[in-house]
N, C-alpha and C positions, 0 to 999 in steps of 0.2 A: 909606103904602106899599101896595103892591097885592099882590095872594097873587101876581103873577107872579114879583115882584121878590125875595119872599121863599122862595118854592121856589124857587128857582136857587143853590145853593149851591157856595160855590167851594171848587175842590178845587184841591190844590199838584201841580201833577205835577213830575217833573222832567225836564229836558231831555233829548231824545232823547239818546242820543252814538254818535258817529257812529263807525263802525267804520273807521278806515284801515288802508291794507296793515299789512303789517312792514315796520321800517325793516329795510332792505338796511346791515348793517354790514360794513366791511371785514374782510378775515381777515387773522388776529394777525401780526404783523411779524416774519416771523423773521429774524435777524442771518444773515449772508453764510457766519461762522465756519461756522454749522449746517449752511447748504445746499451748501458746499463740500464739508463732513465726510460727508453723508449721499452725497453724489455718489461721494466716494473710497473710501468702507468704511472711513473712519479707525474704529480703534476705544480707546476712551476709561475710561480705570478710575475708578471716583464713589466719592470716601471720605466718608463721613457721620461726623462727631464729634459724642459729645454727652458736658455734664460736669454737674456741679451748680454748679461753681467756675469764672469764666467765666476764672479768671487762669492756672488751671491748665488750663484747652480752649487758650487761647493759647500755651502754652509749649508742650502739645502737637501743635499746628496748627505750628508753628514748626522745631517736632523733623521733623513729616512733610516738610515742604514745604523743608527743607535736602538729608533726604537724595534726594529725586527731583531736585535743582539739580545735586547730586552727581553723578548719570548723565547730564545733558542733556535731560532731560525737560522737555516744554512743560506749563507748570501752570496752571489757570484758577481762582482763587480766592484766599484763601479766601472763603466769600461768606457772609455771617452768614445764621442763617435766623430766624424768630421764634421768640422764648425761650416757650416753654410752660410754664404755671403751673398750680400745681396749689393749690388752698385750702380748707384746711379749717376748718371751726368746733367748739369742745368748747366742755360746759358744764361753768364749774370749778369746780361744785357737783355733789352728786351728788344731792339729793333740791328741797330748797325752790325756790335761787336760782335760776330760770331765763334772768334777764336780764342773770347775770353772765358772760358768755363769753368765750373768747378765740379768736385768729386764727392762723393757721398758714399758713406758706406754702413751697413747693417750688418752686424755677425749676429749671428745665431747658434751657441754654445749648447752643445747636446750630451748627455750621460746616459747609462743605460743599466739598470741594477737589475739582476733575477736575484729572487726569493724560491729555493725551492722546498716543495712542499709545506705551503704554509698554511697555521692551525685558524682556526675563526678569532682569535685574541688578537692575532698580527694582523688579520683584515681589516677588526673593528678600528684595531691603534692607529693603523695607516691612515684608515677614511677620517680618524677623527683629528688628524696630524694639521696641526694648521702652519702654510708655507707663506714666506714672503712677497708680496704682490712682483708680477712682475716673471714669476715661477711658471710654468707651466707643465702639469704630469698626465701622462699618457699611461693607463694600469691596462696590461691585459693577463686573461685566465690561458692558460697555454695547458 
């Protein structure tokens, strides 16, 4: 070999990359219901339910959504939403064991019903609606 061949030393580089635009994405599809409602001022009640017990969120999603069928109420739901978890780890030793532990876990079962355009009858019935301990509802005016 010649000392040319041998100072020449190859390096890895890596390929340039090439910078292209941003893709141009479509914007979100909103359904007809939405762009109708936003046109007329409809306005809309959002009841959020959340339970620990998904049998007893049903029986309460159930109770809601009878008495607003009761006044004529247009109801959109119920829509399940993702159940939230919550997990914890304990060690069931207090001093030596550390790799003896155990698992704990919390669901938290969520629903979500709109009521649109509802009259003063459906607001009184809802507030006066009595739920199973244990329930928890989240009302908003939209």
């Amino acid at each position: 070999m010649t000392t040319k061949e041998t100072s020449k030393k190859k390096t890895s580089r890596k390929p340039a990359v090439k910078k292209t635009a941003a893709r141009k994405r479509h914007p979100a599809k909103v359904s007809k219901l939405v762009v109708k409602e936003k046109e007329a001022g409809i306005e809309r009640l959002r009841i959020r339910v959340r339970a620990y017990e998904h049998k007893l969120l049903d029986v309460s999603v159930k109770q809601i959504i009878d008495t607003a069928l009761r006044y004529d109420a247009d109801i959109v739901g119920p829509v399940p939403l993702p159940t939230e978890r919550k997990r914890y780890t304990v060690n069931r030793s207090t001093f030596v064991y550390k790799d003896a532990r155990e698992q704990f876990e919390m669901r938290v079962h969520k629903r979500m019903i709109d009521i649109l355009n509802p009259t003063q009858k459906v607001i009184e019935s809802l507030t006066n609606l009595s739920l199973p301990s244990g329930v928890s509802i989240d009302v908003k005016m939209m």
